[in-house]
C-alpha positions as CSV (number, residue, x, y, z in Angstrom):
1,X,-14.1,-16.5,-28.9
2,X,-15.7,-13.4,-29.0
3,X,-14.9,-12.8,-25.2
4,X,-11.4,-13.4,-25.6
5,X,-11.2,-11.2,-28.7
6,X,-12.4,-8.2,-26.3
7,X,-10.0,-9.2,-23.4
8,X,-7.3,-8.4,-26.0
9,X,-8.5,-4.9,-27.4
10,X,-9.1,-3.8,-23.4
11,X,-5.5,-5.0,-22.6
12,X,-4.6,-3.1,-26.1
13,X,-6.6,0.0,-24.6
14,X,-4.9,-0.6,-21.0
15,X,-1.3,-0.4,-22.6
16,X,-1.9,2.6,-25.0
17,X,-4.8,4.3,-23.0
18,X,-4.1,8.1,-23.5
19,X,-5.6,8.9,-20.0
20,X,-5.8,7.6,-16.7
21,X,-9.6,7.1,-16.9
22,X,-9.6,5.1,-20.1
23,X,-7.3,2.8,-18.6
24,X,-9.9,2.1,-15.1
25,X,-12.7,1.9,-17.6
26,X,-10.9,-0.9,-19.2
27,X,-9.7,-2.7,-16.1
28,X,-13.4,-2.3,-15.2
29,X,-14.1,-4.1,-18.7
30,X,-11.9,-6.3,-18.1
31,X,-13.4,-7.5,-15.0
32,X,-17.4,-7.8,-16.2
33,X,-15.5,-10.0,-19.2
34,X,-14.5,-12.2,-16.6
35,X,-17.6,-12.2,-15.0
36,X,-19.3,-13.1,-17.9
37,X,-17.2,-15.7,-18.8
38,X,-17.5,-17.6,-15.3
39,X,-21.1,-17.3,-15.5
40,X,-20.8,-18.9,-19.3
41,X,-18.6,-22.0,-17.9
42,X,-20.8,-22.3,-14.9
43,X,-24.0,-22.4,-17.6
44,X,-22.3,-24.8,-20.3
45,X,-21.0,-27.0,-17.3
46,X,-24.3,-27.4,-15.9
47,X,-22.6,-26.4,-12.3
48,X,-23.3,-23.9,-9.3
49,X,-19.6,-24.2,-8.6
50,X,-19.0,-20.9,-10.5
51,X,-21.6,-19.2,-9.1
52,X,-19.5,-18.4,-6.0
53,X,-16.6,-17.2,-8.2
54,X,-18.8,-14.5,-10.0
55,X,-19.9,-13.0,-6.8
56,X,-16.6,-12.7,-5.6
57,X,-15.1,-11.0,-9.1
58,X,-17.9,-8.9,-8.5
59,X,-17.0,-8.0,-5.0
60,X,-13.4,-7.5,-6.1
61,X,-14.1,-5.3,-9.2
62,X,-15.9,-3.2,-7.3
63,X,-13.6,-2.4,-4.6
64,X,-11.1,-2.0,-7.4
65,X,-13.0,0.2,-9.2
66,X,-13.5,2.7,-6.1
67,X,-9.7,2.9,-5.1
68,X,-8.9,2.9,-8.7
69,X,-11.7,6.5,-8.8
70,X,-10.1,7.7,-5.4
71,X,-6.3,7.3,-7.0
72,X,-7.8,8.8,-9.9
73,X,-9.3,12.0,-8.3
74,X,-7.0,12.6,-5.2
75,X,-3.7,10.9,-6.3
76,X,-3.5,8.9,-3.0
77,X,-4.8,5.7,-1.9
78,X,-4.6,6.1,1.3
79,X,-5.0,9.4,2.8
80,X,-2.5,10.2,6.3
81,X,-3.4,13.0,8.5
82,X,-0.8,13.8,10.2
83,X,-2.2,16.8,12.4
């Protein structure tokens, strides 16, 4: 309950964020929520099936984070020389 309560206020905070970097930090939020909650179904299940899903929301919020930080800081993704 309380995990979906917080999904809502960071999708609030996502929506009305006044900056850029609130907005990542709440996507980032987002994502441990997420986390957490797979690692909560995979306890109260009694499974390891989970286990696999957590490491790759992991893997996936943190790629997101750094292109989310690069956007942030440069304003490109991706950069293109073209010398």
């Amino acid at each position: 309950m309380l995990i979906a309560v917080s999904l809502i206020l960071l999708l609030i905070r996502i929506v009305q964020g006044p900056t850029n970097a609130d907005r990542a930090v709440a996507l980032d939020a987002i994502g441990i929520n997420l986390v957490g909650l797979a690692a909560l179904l995979s306890i109260l299940l009694a499974t390891t099936k989970f286990n696999d899903v957590v490491l790759l929301i992991g893997i996936l919020l943190y790629i997101g984070t750094l292109v989310i930080a690069k956007y942030i800081e440069k304003g490109v993704i991706i950069d293109r020389d073209t010398d």
